[in-house]
C-alpha positions as a printed Julia matrix, in Angstrom:
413×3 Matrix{Float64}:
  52.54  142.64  101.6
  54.54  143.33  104.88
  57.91  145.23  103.36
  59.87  142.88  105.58
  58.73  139.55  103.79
  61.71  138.17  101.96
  59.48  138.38   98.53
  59.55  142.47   99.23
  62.91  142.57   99.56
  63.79  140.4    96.58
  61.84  143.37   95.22
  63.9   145.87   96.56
  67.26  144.13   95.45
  65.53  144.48   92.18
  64.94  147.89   92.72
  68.16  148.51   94.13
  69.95  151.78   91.78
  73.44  150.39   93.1
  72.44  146.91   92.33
  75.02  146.66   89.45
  78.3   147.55   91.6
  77.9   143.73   93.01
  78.65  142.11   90.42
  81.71  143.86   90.15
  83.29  142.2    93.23
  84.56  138.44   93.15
  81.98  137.3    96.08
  82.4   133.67   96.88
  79.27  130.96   96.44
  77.22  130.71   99.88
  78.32  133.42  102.0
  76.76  136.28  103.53
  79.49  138.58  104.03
  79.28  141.14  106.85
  82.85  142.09  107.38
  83.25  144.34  105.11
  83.94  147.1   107.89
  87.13  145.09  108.89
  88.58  143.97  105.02
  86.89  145.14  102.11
  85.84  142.4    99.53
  87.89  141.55   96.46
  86.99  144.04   93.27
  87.36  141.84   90.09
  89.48  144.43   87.82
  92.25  143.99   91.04
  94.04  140.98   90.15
  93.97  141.97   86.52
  95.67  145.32   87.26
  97.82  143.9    89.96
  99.18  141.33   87.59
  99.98  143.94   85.3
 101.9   145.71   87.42
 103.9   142.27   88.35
 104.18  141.39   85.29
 104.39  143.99   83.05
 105.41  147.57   84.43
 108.08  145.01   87.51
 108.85  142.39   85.19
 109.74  144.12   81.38
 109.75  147.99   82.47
 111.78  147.04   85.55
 113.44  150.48   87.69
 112.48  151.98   84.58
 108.49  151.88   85.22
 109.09  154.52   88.08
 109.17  157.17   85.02
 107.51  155.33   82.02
 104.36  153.61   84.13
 103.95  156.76   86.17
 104.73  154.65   89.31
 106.79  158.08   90.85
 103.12  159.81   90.75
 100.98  156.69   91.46
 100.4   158.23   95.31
  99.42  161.68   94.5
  96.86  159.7    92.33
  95.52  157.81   94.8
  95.29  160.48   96.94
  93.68  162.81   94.76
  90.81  160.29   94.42
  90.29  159.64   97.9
  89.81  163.38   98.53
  86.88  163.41   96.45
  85.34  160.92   98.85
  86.47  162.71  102.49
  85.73  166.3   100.93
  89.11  167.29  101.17
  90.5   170.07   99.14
  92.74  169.35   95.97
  96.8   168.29   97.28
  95.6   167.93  100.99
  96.06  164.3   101.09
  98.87  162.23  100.9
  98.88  158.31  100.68
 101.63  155.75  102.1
 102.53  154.36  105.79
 100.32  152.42  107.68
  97.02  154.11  109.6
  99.42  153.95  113.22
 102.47  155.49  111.2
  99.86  158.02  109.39
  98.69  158.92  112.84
 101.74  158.84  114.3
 103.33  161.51  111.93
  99.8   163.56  112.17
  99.93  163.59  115.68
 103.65  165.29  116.2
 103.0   167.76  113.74
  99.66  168.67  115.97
 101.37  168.87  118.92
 104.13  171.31  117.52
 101.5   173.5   116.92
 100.68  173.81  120.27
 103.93  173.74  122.62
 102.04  175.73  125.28
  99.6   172.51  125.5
 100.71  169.25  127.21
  97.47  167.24  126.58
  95.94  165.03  124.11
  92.32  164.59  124.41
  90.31  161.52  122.91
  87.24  159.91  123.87
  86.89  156.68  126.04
  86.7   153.42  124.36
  88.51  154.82  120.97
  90.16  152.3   118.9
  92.79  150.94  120.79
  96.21  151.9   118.25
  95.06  155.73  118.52
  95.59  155.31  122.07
  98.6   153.37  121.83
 100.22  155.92  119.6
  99.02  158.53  121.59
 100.89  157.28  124.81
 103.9   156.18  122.87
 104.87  159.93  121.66
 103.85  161.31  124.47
 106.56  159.41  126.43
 108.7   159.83  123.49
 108.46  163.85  123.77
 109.1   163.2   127.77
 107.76  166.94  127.92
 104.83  166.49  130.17
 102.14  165.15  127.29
  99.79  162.9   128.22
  97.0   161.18  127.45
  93.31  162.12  128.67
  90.16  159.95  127.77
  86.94  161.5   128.48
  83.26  159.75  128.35
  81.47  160.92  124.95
  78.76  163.32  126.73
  81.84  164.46  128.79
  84.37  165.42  125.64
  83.05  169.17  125.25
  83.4   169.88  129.13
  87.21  168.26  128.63
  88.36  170.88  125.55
  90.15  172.74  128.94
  93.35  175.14  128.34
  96.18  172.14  128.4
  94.45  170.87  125.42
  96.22  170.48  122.4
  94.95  167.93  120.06
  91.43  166.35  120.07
  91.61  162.8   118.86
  88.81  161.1   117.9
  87.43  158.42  115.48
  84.36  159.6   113.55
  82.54  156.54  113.56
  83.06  154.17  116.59
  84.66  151.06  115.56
  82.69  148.68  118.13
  79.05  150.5   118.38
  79.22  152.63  114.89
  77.82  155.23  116.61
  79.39  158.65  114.74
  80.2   161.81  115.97
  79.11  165.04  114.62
  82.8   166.31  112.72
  81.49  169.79  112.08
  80.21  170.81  115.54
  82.6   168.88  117.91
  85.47  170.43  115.47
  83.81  174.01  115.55
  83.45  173.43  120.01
  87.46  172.01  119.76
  89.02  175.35  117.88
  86.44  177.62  120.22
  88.91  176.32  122.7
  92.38  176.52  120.59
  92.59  172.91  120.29
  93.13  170.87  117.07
  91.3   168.38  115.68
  93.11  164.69  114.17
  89.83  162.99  112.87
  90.27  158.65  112.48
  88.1   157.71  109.17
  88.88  154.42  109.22
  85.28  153.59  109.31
  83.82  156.5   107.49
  85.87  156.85  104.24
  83.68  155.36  101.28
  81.11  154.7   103.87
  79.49  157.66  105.0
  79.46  161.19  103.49
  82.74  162.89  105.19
  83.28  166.67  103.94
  86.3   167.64  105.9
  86.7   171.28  104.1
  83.21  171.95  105.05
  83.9   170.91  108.53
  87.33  172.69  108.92
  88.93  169.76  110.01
  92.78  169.99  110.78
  94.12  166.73  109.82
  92.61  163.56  109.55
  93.83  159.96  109.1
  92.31  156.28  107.45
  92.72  153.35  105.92
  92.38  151.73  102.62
  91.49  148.08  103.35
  87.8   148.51  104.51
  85.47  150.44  102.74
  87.61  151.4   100.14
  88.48  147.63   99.42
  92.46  147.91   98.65
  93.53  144.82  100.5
  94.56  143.51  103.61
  97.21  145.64  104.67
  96.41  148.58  101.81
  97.98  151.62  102.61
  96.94  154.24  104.68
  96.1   157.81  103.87
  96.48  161.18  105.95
  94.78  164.87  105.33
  96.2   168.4   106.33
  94.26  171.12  105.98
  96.33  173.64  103.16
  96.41  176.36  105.78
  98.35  174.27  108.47
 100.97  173.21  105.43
 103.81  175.79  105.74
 104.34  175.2   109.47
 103.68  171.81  109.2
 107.1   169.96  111.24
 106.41  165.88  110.61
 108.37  163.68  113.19
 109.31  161.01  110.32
 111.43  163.25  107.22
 111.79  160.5   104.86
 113.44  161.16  101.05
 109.92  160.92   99.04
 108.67  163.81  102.09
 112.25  165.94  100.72
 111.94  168.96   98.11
 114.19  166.9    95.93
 113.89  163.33   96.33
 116.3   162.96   93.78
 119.08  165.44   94.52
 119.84  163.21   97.51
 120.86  166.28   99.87
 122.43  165.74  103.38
 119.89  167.97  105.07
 116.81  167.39  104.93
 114.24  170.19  103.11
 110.57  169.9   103.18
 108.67  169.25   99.85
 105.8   171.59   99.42
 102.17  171.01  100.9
 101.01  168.01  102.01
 104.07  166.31  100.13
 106.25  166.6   102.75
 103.85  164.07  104.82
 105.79  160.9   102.74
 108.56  159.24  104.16
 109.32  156.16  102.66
 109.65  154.2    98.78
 105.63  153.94   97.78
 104.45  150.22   97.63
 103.74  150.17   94.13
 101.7   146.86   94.5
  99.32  147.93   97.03
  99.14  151.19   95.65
  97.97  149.96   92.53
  95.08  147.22   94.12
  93.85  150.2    96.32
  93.74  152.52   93.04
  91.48  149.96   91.9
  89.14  150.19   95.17
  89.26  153.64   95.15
  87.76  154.43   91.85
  85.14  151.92   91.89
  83.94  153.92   95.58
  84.17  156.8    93.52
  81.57  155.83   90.79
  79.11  154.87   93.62
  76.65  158.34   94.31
  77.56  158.61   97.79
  74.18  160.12   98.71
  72.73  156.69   97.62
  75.38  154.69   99.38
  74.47  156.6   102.58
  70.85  155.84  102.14
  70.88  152.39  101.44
  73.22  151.82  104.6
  70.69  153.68  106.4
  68.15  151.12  105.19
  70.1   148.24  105.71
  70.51  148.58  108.95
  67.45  149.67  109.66
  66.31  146.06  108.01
  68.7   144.49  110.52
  67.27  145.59  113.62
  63.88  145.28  112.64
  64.37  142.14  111.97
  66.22  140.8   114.7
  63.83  142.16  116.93
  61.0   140.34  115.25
  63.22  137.03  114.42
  65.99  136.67  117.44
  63.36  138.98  120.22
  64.04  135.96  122.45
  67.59  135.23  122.46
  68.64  138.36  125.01
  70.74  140.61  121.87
  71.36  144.22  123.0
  71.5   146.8   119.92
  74.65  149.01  120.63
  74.39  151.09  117.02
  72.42  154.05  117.83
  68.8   153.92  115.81
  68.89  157.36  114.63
  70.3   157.99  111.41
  72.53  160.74  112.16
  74.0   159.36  114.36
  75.28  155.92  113.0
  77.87  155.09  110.5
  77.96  151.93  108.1
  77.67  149.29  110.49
  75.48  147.24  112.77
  76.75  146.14  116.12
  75.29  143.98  118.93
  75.98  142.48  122.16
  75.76  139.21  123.78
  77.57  137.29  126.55
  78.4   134.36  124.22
  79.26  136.69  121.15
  82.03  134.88  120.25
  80.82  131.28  119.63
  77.88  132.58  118.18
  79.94  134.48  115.19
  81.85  131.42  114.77
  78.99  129.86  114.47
  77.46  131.91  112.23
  80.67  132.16  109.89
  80.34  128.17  110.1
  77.19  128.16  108.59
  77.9   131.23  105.77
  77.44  134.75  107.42
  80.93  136.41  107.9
  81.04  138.92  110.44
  83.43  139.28  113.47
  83.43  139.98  117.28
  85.4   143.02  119.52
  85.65  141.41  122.87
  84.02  140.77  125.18
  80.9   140.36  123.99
  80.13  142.29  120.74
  79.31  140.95  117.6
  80.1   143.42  114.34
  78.2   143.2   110.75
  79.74  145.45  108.18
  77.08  147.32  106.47
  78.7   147.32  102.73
  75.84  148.67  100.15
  78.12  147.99   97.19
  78.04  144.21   97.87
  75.15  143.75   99.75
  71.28  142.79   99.39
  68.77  143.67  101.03
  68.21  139.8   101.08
  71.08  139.07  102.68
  70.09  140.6   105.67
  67.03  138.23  105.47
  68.71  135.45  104.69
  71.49  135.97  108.0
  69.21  136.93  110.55
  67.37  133.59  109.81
  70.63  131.72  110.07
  70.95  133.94  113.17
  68.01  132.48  114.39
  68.79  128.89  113.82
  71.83  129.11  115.6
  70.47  130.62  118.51
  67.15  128.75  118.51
  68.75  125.31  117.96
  72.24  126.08  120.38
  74.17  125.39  117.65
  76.64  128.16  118.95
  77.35  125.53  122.08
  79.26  123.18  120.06
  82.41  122.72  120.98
  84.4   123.83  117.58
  83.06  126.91  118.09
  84.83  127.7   121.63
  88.39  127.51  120.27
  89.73  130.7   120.34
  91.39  132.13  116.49
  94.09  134.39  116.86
  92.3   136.76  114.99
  88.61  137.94  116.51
């Protein structure tokens, strides 16, 4: 039996060692969801623990829940359980801020590090915020910084003198191609430039070991793979040796020595502490708590492999399914070079995803023409990516995508 047949891969669902972790996510009836690269799906202990935190720890234990619930040391938690997923070293990470005010902070502290260097390097086509933060402090400083973007195969020739911070997104949010952390970061400090690595699309994806890699700081997010909810809060990493000179453009009371002495001036907390600014958000803190220890029960070795698979699954089958129908495959085909995702291009992208979500499969589209499918192992089945190429098919083979509903523009892509 071909191991593409749908029978096969009702085998290999069966088969599946992460098969269980599905049913611990509320998936609705009849959809196929791809997206899970843009907003992680709904875990089923969140609401629980969310409503105990409304209810219970806000409601009864009111200001007093800061000491008795723990919520004072609810963000060192968190981020002591996300550094076991980006191989970051014990009290390296801190968790608060969005990813742009993360990155933001990150990025100021790099460039103090380097006041002989006016200019940040990044690759072309990054995720559009980096860039936008990027050029924002950079006129901000009005000390000469600027921004250069340099082709991927041209980024090692860039690392010139003036550079101080290389700023780059591990895996690419539109193509999921993904860079190689350890040598790009070991060709950046060759040439006395610093490294601020975006893992908004690796962390709880793909195996990230940022110690091993001697990474310098690093930034992501906590409402994709890591499932915390839309708008979960962000998380940053330092490496410990960086700490003590460490000068963050945002000095907020939770990054002060003594939060709680309520000083005039200003004194840096120790370590990677120093990276908070504002009051935690308790309630997001406590949904992506949730997220974050259900990534961590999932072997990431067998999470990497099974995304592997999957998308390998998708492209063989959309070659021998949708061959016809003019799709370009943007995510690179070899494995090492390809994160959690599986990305392709067509002129009508966009009515075809609406389409497509019409009819069940839930993925989105990065103008102009790309659409995305979130590779998710936790969630997914290996039938699933049967079962949406074939509704991929019908849509294209039938011109469904040409109806007129599916022209109208959403504010969100």
């Amino acid at each position: 039996m071909p191991s593409n047949t749908r029978p096969a891969l009702e085998q290999q669902d069966r088969d599946d060692p992460l098969a269980a972790f599905r049913d611990r996510f509320a998936l609705p009836d009849g959809v196929i969801y791809l997206d899970g690269n843009s907003l992680g799906a709904l875990p089923r202990a969140t609401p629980a623990r969310v409503a105990e935190v409304v209810a219970a720890e806000w409601g009864t234990g009111l200001i007093r829940s800061w000491n008795a619930a723990g919520w004072i040391d609810l963000p060192a938690q968190v981020a002591g359980r996300i550094a076991t997923l980006i191989g970051a070293p014990t009290g390296s990470v801190a968790v608060g801020d969005s990813t742009s005010v993360n990155l933001f902070k990150l990025l100021g502290a790099a460039l103090a590090l380097r006041p002989d260097r006016r200019t940040i390097l990044t690759e072309a086509g990054n995720f559009p915020t980096d860039s936008y933060i990027a050029q924002g402090l950079a006129a901000l400083l009005a000390q000469g910084h600027s921004l250069h973007e340099a082709e991927t195969d041209a980024i090692l020739a860039a690392l010139g003198p003036d550079v101080a911070v290389l700023l780059l997104t591990h895996v690419n949010y539109r193509t999921g191609a993904m860079h190689d952390m350890a040598a790009l970061t070991a060709a950046a400090h060759a040439a006395g430039t610093l490294v601020l690595w975006d893992l908004a699309h690796s962390a709880g994806a793909v195996p990230v070991d940022l110690a091993g890699c001697e990474a310098d700081f690093a930034v992501g997010c906590g409402y994709k793979f890591l499932n915390g909810g839309p708008g979960a809060p962000s998380f940053l990493f330092a490496a410990p040796r960086l700490h003590a000179a460490l000068r963050f453009p945002i000095t907020g009371w939770f990054g002060h020595a003594a939060p709680f002495a309520f000083d005039a001036v200003w004194r840096p907390a120790d370590g990677i502490a120093r990276a908070m600014a504002g009051t935690p958000p308790i309630l997001s803190l406590a949904a992506l708590e949730v997220g974050v220890a259900l990534a961590q029960e999932a072997p990431m070795n067998l999470v990497r492999e099974k995304a592997l698979r999957l998308g390998s699954l998708f492209s063989e089958l959309l070659a021998e399914h949708c061959g016809a129908f003019g799709f370009r495959v943007l995510t690179p085909a070899d494995p090492a070079l390809r994160g959690s995702q599986f990305s392709i291009a067509h002129s009508a992208a966009y009515p075809i995803m609406q389409a497509l979500i019409a009819h069940g499969v839930i993925g989105d589209v990065r103008m102009p023409d790309i659409l995305r499918f979130g590779l998710t192992p936790l969630t997914l089945r290996y039938t699933d990516i049967w079962d949406a190429v074939q509704v991929l098919r019908t849509v294209m083979a039938d011109e469904v995508w040409r109806a007129p509903e599916y022209q109208v523009r959403q504010k969100v892509t």
